[in-house]
Structure formats: C-alpha cells, structure tokens
C-alpha positions as CSV (number, residue, x, y, z in Angstrom):
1,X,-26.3,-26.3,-45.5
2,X,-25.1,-23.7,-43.4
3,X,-28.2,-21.8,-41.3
4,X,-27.6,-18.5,-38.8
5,X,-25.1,-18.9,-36.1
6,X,-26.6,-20.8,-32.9
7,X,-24.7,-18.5,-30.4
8,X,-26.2,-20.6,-27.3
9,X,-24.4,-23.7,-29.0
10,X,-21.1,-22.0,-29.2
11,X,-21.2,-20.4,-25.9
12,X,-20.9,-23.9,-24.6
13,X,-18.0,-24.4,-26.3
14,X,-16.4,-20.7,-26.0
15,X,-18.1,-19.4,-22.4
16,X,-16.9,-16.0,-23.0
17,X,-17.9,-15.0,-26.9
18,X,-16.7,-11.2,-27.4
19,X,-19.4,-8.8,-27.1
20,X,-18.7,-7.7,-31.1
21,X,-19.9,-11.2,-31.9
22,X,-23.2,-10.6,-29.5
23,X,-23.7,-7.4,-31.0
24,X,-23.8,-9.0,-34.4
25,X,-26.0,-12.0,-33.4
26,X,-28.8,-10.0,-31.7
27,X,-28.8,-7.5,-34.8
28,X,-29.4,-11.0,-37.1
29,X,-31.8,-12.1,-34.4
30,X,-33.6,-9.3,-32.4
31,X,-37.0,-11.2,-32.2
32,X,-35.3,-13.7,-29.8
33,X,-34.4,-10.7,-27.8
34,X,-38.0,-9.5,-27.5
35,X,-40.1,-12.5,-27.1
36,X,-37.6,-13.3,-24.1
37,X,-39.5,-10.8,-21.9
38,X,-38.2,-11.8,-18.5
39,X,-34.8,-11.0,-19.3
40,X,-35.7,-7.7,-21.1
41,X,-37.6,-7.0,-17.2
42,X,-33.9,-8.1,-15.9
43,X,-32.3,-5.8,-17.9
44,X,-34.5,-2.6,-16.6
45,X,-36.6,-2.5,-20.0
46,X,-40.3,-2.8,-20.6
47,X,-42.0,-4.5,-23.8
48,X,-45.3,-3.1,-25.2
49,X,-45.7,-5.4,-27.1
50,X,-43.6,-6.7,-30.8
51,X,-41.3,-4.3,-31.8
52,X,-42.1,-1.7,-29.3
53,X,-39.9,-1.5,-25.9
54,X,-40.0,1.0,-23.5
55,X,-36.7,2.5,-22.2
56,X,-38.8,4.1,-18.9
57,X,-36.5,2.2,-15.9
58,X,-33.1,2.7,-17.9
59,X,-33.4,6.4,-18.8
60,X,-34.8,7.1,-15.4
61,X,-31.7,5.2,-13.6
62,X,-29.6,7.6,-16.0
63,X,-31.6,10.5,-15.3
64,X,-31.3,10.2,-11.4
65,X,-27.5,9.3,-11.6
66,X,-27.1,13.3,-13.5
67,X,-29.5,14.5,-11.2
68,X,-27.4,13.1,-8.1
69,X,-24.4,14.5,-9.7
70,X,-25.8,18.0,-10.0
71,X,-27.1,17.8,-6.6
72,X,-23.4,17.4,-5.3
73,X,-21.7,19.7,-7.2
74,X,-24.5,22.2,-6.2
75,X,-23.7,21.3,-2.8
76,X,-19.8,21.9,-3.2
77,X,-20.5,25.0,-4.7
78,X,-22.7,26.3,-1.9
79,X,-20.6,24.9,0.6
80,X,-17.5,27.3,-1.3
81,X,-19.5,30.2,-1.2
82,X,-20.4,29.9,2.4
83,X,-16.8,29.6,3.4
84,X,-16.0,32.5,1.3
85,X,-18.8,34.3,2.7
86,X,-18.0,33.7,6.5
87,X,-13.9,34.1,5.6
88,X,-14.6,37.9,4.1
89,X,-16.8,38.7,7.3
90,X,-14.4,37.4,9.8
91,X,-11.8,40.0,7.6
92,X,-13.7,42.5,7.6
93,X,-14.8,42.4,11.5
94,X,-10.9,42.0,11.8
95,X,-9.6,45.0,9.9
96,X,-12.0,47.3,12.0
97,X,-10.2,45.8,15.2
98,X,-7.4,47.0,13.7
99,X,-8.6,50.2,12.8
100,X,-8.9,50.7,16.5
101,X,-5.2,49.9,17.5
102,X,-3.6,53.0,19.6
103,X,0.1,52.6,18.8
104,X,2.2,50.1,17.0
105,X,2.2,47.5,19.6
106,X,-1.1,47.5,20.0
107,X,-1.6,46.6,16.2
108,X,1.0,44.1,16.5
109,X,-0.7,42.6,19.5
110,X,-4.7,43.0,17.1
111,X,-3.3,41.5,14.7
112,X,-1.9,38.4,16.0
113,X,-5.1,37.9,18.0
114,X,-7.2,38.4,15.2
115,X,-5.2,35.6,13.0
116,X,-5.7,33.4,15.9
117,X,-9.3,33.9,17.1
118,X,-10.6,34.5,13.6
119,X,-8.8,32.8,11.0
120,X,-7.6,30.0,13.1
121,X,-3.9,30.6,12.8
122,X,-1.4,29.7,14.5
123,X,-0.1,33.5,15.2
124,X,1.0,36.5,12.6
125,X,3.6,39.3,13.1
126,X,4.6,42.2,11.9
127,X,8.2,42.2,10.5
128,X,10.7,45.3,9.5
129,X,14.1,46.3,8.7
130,X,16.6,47.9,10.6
131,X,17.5,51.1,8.2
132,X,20.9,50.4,6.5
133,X,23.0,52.9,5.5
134,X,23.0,55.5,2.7
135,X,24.6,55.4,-0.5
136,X,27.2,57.3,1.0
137,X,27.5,55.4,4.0
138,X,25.9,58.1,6.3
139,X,24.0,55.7,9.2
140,X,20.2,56.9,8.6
141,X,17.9,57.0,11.8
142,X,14.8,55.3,12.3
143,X,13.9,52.2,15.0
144,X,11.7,49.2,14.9
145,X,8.4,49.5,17.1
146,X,7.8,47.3,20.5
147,X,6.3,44.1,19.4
148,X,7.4,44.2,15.9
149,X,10.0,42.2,14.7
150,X,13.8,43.2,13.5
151,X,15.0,42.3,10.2
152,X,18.4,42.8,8.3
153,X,18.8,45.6,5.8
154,X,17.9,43.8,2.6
155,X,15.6,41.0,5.0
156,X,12.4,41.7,3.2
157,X,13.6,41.1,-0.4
158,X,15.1,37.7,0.9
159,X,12.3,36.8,1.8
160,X,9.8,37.2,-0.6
161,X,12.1,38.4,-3.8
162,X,13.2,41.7,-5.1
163,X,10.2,41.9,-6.9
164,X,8.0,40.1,-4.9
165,X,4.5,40.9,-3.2
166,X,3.9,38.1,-1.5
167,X,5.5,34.5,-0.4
168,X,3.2,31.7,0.2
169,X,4.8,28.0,1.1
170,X,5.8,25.6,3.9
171,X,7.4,27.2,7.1
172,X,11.6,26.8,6.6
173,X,14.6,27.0,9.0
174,X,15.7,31.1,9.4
175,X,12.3,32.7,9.1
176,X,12.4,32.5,12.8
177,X,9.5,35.3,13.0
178,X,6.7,33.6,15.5
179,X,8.7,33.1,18.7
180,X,6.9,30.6,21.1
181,X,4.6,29.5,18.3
182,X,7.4,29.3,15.6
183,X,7.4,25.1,16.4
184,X,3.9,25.1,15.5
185,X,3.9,27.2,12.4
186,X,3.9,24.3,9.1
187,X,3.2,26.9,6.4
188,X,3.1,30.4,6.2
189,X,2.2,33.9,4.0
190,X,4.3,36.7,4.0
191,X,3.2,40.0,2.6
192,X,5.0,42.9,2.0
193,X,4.1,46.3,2.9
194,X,6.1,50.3,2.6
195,X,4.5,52.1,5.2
196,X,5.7,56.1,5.5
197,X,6.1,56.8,9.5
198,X,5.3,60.6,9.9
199,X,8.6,62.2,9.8
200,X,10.4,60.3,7.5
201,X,10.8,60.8,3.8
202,X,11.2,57.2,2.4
203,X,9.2,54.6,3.0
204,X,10.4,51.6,5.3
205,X,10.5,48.0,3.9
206,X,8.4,45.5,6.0
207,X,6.1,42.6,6.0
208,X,3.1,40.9,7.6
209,X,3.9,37.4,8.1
210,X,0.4,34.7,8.7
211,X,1.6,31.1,10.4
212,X,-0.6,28.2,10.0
213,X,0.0,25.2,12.2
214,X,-1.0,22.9,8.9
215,X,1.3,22.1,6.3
216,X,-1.3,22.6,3.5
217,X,-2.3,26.4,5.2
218,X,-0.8,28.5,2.6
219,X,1.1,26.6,-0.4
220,X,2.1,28.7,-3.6
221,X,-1.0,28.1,-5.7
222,X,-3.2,29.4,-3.3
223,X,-5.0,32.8,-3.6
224,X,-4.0,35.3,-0.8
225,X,-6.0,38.2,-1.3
226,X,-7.6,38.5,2.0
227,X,-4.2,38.4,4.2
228,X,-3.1,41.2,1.4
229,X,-6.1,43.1,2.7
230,X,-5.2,42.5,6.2
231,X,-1.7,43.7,5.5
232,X,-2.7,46.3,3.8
233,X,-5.1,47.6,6.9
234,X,-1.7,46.9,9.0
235,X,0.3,49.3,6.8
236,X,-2.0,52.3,6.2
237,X,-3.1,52.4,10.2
238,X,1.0,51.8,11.1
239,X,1.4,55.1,9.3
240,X,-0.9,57.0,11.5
241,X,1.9,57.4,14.6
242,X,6.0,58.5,14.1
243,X,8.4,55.4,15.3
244,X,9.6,56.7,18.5
C-alpha cells in the first residue's frame, strides 16, 4: 500500500529535493512542522501552542529592514537639500560681489574669484566676439573689455549652437578660454549672454564660460540654472558702463 511521501527518506537519496516538492509535503504534513518547535525558534517564529504561531521575530526583522531603508533615503534626501541649500547661498553671496564690480575687468576678475572661492572651480571667464562686419561689408566699431576674452565673429554660436543657451560637457581642444588654468579644466559650462553696452544699438554676442578641474563637473544631463543666474548677473551689471 502506498502511505504519504517520507520526504526525510528521499532526501537521503536526492539531498537537494526542489522546494515545489517541500512546499507540497509540509502543506500534506503541517503538524510535523509545528510539533518541531526548535526549528520553528531557528527559523525566527514563535508557537503558542497547536495551530497557533506567532510571526513576532519575522515581521519585526521585515519591519526594521523598511524602516532602515527609509532612514537612508531620508538621509539622502536631506543631505540633497542641504547641498542645494548652501550651493544657492554661496550664489547668491556671489552675485552681490558682482553687483559691486566698478568696470568690466573688475567683473571679470569677481567672477573668476567667485567660481573659485565659492563654487570650487577651477576658474570662469567672460568670453566675446569681435564685431564682424555688416551686411554690406561696412567694418562696425565696438572692442572687447580688459580681461575678457576675444572670440571670432560667429565664435559664440560654435560653441554652444545657433540656437543654443547653454553647453555643458567635458573640456575639448580649441576652447582655449582659461589661460594658466586651461590644463586643469576637465569639464566645463558655457552660457550665453547679449548684453547692450551704452552707446550701441545691437546687442553683442558673448558667453560666461565655468571650468571644473573634474571630469564629471558639468556633463550634458546636468541642470545649470545657477551658473545661468550667475551669467545672467554678469550680463545685466556688464551693461551698466560703454566698452571703451
């Protein structure tokens, strides 16, 4: 006569029995399970007698594993925050440095101190083009500041597209823009700006340009909004004197 499976005798024979065919035997036999109270204690539960087994050590384990989980993710979060926190104070404290610049040159010189002292940088210039010519060919006038960099007619477009606001990436041969520091620059973020100088009619194309000495400083799915803020402070306080 066949009786119910012995699954202790065929382990001996098969000392790896699927856990399907465990399943199975302890649904056809649960009393073995819970007069076998030491390995239920092994196993993190608690009998209360037949029948009745308390879950108490298992769902807490579970419970303090989620709660571990939220207590990290809390942390990431705050830790976020505060570096968002302490990066928008150390812009704003650096846009009112700018706000006090005296001439062009001295913005130039605020601003790359400010990238460096503040945000860490490895240095940041202000970049813009020499004024081509008009349609008709007719040279127009208009210089570059002290301390500001020249570029080409047509430079700024190059550089961050015709359409283009901003450029954020690794650092790449011809961008040339941070002198001594230009070996240490891995990455960089260039903005573009149109300030009007007093006196002319059109506005000039140039850019704010932010080096970081590591490669992962600025890459293209990063946000840039507060170097767009900084360049934006550069352009509006630029306009205040007439390029002489």
């Amino acid at each position: 006569m066949s009786g119910p499976r012995d699954l202790f005798a065929e382990v001996e024979t098969d000392p790896e029995p699927h856990w399907h065919e465990v399943r199975a035997w302890l649904q056809a036999n649960p009393q073995t399970l819970l007069d076998d109270r030491s390995l239920l204690e092994e196993i993190g539960l608690k009998p209360h007698g037949r029948n009745v087994i308390e879950f108490g050590a298992a769902a807490l384990t579970r419970l303090e594993e989620a709660a571990m989980r939220e207590q990290d993710a809390r942390k990431q979060i705050e830790a976020i925050a505060r570096a968002n926190f302490a990066a928008q104070t150390q812009t704003h404290v650096a846009a009112l440095d700018l706000l006090e610049a005296r001439n062009h040159s001295d913005l130039a010189r605020r601003l790359d101190g400010a990238a460096q002292a503040r945000f860490g940088l490895a240095g940041a210039v202000i970049g813009i083009e020499r004024p081509g010519p008009d349609a008709d060919g007719t040279p127009r006038t208009g210089g570059v500041p002290f301390g500001w960099k020249t570029l080409d007619d047509g430079g700024v477009d190059a550089l961050v597209g015709v359409n283009g606001l901003t450029w954020l990436g690794e650092n790449f041969d011809g961008l040339n823009l941070f002198g001594p520091a230009e070996r240490r620059v891995k990455s960089v973020a260039l903005i573009r700006m149109a300030p009007v100088f007093p006196g002319d009619e059109a506005p000039r194309h140039a850019l704010c340009a932010f080096g970081s000495s590591e490669p992962e400083g600025f890459t293209a799915h990063m946000g840039c909004e507060l170097v767009a803020f900084i360049a934006r402070v550069v352009e509006r306080t630029a306009e205040r004197w007439p390029i002489l």
